[in-house]
C-alpha positions in Angstrom: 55.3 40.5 -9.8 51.8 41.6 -10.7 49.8 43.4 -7.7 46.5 45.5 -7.6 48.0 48.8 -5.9 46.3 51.3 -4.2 47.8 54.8 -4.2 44.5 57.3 -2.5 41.7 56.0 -0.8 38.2 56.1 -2.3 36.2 54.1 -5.4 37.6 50.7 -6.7 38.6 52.8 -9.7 41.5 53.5 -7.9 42.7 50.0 -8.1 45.2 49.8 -10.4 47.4 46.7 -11.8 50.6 47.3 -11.3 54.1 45.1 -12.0 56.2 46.1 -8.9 59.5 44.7 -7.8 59.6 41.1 -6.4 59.4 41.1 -2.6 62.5 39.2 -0.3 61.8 37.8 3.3 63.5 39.8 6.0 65.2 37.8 8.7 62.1 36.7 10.1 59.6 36.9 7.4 58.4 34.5 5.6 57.8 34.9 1.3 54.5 33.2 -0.1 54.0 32.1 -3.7 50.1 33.3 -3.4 47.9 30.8 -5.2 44.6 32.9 -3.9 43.3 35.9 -2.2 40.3 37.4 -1.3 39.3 41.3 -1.3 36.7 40.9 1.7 34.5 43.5 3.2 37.2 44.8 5.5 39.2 45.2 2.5 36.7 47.5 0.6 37.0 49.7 4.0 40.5 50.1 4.0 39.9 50.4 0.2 37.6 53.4 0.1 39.4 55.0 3.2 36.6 54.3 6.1 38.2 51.3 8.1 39.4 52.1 11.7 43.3 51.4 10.9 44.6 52.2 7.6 47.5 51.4 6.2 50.2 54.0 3.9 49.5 54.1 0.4 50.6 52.7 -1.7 49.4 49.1 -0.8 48.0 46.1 -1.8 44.9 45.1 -0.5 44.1 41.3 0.3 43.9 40.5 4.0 43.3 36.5 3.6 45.6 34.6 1.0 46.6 30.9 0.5 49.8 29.3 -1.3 53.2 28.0 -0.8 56.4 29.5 0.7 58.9 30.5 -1.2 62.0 31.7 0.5 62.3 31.9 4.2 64.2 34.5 6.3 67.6 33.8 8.7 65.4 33.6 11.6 62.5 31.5 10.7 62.4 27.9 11.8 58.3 26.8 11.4 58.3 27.0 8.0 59.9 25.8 4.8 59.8 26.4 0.8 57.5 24.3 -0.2 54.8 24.4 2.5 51.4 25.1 2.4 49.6 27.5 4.0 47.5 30.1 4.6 47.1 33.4 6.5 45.5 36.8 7.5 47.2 40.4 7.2 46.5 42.8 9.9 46.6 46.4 8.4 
């Protein structure tokens, strides 16, 4: 999989496009073939290191995303590969 990847806060610069291992649901996670994604204004925060809650680096930035589920963990029971849908990440 293909993924912008931020290792140290600051300029966009330090966006970089990465091919990282594909991702598999834990037990109650759910995996999301991402058809689109934004990088919003919180995002360029958390991006350049001012937001209020940060997450680790490395990550990938993109808090609003839409597309279809993949794989679904053990546990999950309101969602099924195929579905469509869309969602917000809280960092």
């Amino acid at each position: 999989m293909r993924a912008l990847v931020v290792h140290q806060h600051g300029s966009l610069e330090n966006l970089t496009l990465e091919t990282v291992p594909d991702p598999q649901p834990g037990p109650e996670e759910v995996l999301v073939d991402v058809h689109a994604a934004s990088v919003n204004f919180p995002d360029l925060l958390v991006i350049g290191g001012t937001y209020q809650n940060l997450p680790a680096t490395p990550f990938v930035p993109g808090k609003d995303f839409a597309g279809t589920v993949a794989a679904v963990g053990a546990k999950v029971s309101g969602a099924q590969p195929g579905d469509r849908v869309m969602g917000q990440i809280e960092y």
